[in-house]
C-alpha positions as CSV (number, residue, x, y, z in Angstrom):
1,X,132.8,119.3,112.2
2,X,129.6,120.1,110.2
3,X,128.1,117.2,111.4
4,X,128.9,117.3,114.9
5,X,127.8,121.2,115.1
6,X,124.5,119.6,113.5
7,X,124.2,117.0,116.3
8,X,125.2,119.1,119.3
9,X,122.0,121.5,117.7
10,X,119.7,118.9,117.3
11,X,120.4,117.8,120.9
12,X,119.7,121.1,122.5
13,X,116.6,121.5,120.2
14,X,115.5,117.8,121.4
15,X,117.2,117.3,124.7
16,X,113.9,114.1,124.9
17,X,115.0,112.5,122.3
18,X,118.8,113.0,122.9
19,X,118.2,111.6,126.3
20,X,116.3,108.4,125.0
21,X,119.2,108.2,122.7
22,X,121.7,108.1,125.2
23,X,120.2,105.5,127.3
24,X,120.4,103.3,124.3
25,X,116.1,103.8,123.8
26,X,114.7,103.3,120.9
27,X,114.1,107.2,120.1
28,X,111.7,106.6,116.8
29,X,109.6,103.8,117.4
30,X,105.9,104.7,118.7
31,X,104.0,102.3,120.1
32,X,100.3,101.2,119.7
33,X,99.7,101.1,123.4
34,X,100.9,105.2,123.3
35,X,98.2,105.4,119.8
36,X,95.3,102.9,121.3
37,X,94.3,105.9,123.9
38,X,93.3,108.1,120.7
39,X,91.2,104.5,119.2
40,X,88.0,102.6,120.0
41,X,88.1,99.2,120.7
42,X,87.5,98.1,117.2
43,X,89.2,100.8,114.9
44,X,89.1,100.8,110.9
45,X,92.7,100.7,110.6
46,X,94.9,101.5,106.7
47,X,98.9,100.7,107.1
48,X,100.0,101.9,103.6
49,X,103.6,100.0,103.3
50,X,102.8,96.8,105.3
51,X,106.4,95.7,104.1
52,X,106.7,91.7,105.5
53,X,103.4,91.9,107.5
54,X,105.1,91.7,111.3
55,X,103.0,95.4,112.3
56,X,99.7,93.8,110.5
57,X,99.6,91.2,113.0
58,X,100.7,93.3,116.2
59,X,97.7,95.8,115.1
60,X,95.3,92.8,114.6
61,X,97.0,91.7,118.3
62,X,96.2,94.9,120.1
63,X,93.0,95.2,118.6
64,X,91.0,92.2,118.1
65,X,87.6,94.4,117.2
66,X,89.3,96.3,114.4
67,X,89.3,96.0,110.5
68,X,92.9,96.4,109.2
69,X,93.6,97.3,105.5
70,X,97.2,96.7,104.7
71,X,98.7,97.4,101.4
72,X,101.8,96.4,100.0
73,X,103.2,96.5,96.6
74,X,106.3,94.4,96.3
75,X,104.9,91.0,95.2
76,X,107.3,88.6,97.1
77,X,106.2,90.7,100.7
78,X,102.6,90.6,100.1
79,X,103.2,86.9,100.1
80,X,105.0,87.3,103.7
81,X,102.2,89.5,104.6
82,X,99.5,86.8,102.9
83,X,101.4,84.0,105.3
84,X,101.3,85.7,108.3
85,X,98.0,87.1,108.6
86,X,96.0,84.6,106.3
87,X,94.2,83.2,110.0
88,X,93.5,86.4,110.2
89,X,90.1,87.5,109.3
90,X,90.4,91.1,110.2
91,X,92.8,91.4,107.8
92,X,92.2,92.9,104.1
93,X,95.1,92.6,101.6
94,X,96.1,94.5,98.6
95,X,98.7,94.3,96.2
96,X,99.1,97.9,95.6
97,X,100.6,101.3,96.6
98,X,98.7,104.0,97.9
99,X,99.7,107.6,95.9
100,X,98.7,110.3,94.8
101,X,96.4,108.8,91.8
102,X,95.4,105.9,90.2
103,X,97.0,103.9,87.5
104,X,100.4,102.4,87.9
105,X,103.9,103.9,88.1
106,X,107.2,102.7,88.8
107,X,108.7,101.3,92.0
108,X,112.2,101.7,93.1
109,X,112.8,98.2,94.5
110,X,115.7,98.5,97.8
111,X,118.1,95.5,99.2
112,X,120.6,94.5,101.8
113,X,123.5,94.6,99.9
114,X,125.1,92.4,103.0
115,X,122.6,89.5,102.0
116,X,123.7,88.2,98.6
117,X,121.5,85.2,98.9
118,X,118.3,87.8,99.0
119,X,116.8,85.8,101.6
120,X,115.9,89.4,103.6
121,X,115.8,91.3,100.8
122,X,115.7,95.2,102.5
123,X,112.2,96.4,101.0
124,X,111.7,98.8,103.5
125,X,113.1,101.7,101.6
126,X,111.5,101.0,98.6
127,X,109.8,104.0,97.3
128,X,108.2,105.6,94.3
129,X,109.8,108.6,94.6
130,X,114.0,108.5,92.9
131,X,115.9,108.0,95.3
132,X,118.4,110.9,96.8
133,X,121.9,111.2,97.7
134,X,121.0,110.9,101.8
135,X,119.3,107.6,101.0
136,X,122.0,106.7,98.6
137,X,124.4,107.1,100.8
138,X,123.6,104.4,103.1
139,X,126.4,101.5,102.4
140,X,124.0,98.8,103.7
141,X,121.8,99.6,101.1
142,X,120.9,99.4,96.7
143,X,118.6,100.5,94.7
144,X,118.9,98.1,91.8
145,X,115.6,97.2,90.9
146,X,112.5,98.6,89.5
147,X,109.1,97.1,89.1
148,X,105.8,98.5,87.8
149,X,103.1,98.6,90.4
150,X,99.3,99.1,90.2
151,X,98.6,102.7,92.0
152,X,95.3,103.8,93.6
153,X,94.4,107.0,95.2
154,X,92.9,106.5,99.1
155,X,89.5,107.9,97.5
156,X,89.2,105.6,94.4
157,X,90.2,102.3,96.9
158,X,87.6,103.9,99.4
159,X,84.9,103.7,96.5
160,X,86.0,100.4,95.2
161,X,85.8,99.0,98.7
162,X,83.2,100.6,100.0
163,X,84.8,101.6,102.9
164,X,83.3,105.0,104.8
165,X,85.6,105.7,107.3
166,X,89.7,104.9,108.4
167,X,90.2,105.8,111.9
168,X,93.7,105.3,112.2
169,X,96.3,105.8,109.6
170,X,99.6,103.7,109.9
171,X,101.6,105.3,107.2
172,X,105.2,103.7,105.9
173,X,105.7,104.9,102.2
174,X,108.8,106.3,101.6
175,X,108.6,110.1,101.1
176,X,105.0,109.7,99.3
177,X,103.0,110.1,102.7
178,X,102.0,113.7,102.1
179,X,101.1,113.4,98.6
180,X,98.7,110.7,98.9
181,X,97.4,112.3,102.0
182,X,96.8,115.4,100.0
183,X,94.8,113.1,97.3
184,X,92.9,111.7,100.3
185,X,90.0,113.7,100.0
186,X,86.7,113.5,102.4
187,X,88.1,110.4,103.5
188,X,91.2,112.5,105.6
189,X,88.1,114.0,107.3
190,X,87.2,110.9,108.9
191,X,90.6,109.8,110.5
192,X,90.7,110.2,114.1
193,X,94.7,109.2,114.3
194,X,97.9,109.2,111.9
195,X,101.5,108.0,112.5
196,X,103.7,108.8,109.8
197,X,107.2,108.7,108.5
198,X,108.9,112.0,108.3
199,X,112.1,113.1,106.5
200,X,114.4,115.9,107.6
201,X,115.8,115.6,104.7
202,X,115.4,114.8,101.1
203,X,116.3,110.9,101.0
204,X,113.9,110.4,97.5
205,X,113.5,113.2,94.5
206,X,111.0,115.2,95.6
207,X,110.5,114.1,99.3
208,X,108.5,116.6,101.8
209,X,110.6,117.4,104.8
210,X,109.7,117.9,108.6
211,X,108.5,121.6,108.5
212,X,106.5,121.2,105.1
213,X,104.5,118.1,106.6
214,X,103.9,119.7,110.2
215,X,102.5,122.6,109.0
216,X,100.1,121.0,106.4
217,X,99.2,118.3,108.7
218,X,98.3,121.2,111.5
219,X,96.2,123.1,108.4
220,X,94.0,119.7,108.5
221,X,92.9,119.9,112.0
222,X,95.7,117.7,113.4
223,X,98.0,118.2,116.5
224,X,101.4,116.3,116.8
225,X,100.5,114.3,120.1
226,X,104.0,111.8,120.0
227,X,106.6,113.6,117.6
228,X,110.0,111.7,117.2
229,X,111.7,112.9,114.5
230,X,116.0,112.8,114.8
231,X,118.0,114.0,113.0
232,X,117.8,112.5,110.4
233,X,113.9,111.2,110.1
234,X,111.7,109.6,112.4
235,X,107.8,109.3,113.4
236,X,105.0,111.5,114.5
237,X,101.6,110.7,115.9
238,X,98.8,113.1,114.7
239,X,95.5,113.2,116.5
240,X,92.7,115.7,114.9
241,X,92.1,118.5,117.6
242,X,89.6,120.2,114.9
243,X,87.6,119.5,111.6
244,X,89.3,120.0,108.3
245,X,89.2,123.3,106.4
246,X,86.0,123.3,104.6
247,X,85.1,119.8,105.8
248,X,84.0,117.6,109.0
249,X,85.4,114.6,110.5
């Protein structure tokens, strides 16, 4: 009954995204011809959880002109990613998780449990953060894994690279989206657009949830243009309406 009360709330509260729901729309997804209004032709683009490397090559589709930095730390997808955009030469790879500093930390590895073969292992989910009971409770899904990965703030790999600007943010990390952001730095000042993963609730230990993000993201200069959020957790398009506190873009 709980649960019900919740969804009958959440529907009145979002009667958009109920609708989209209802007709059997995909009610999360954003799509890069709704962000490419907010973007030049040729866009410095960071996608920060580039997973098996399908969304690399749709961004290096829709914009031919840009530069795409994809980072992904689970060692068997940055192969995928490495074999699907290596014609690519747009495309910059690294083998490493964006957070909130540099060094290396542990990464809590997610699978299918339906594929015992591990042929689509479910990586999706994988996160830095411990994951929570919500995330837990999914019966499609295991944490049984954990793997050290090499860690580097947006403003070290910014250095490193020399790399001046990131126009657009594509931002897939598992509950450790506002925590890097926050590490970001000057480097946030430059970023024209953001699409994010956000969390209405606490799927990973520690894990920012909807309200939290919103309001620091609208303390940067940032207006939620495309927000579609469920119940549950779902994706918001920022676009900068005004320079950072204390900073300009």
């Amino acid at each position: 009954m709980n649960r019900l009360r919740e969804r009958v709330g959440f529907a009145i509260r979002r009667p958009d995204i109920a609708w989209r729901r209802m007709l059997r729309q995909d009610f999360i997804t954003i799509k890069l011809d709704e962000i490419a209004p907010y973007l030049g032709e040729a866009p410095v683009i960071l996608e920060a959880g580039a997973c098996d490397g399908a969304d690399t090559v749709e961004f290096a589709r829709r914009w031919p002109g840009a530069t795409i930095h994809a980072f992904e730390p689970v060692p068997d997808l940055m192969a995928r990613v490495r074999l699907r955009t290596g014609q690519l030469p747009q495309v910059r790879r690294y083998q490493l998780a964006l957070a909130d500093r540099t060094g290396t930390a542990t990464l809590h590895v997610s699978r299918d449990v339906s594929d015992p073969t591990e042929t689509r292992r479910n990586r999706g989910s994988s996160s830095l953060l411990v994951p929570a009971a919500p995330v837990l409770a999914n019966p499609q899904m295991v944490f049984d894994r954990s793997i050290t990965v090499q860690t580097m703030t947006i403003p070290d790999w910014a250095r490193r690279e020399r790399v001046d600007r990131i126009d657009f943010m594509w931002l897939d990390m598992q509950g450790m989206e506002l925590a890097t952001l926050k590490a970001a730095g000057p480097v946030l000042a430059t970023t024209t657009a953001l699409s994010m993963e956000v969390n209405r609730k606490p799927f990973y230990a520690g894990c920012p949830v909807y309200d939290e993000v919103m309001s620091w993201m609208r303390d940067q200069g940032f207006a939620a243009v495309i927000d579609r959020v469920g119940l549950w957790f779902g994706n918001v398009l920022f676009v900068r309406r005004r320079p950072a506190a204390g900073g300009t873009p």
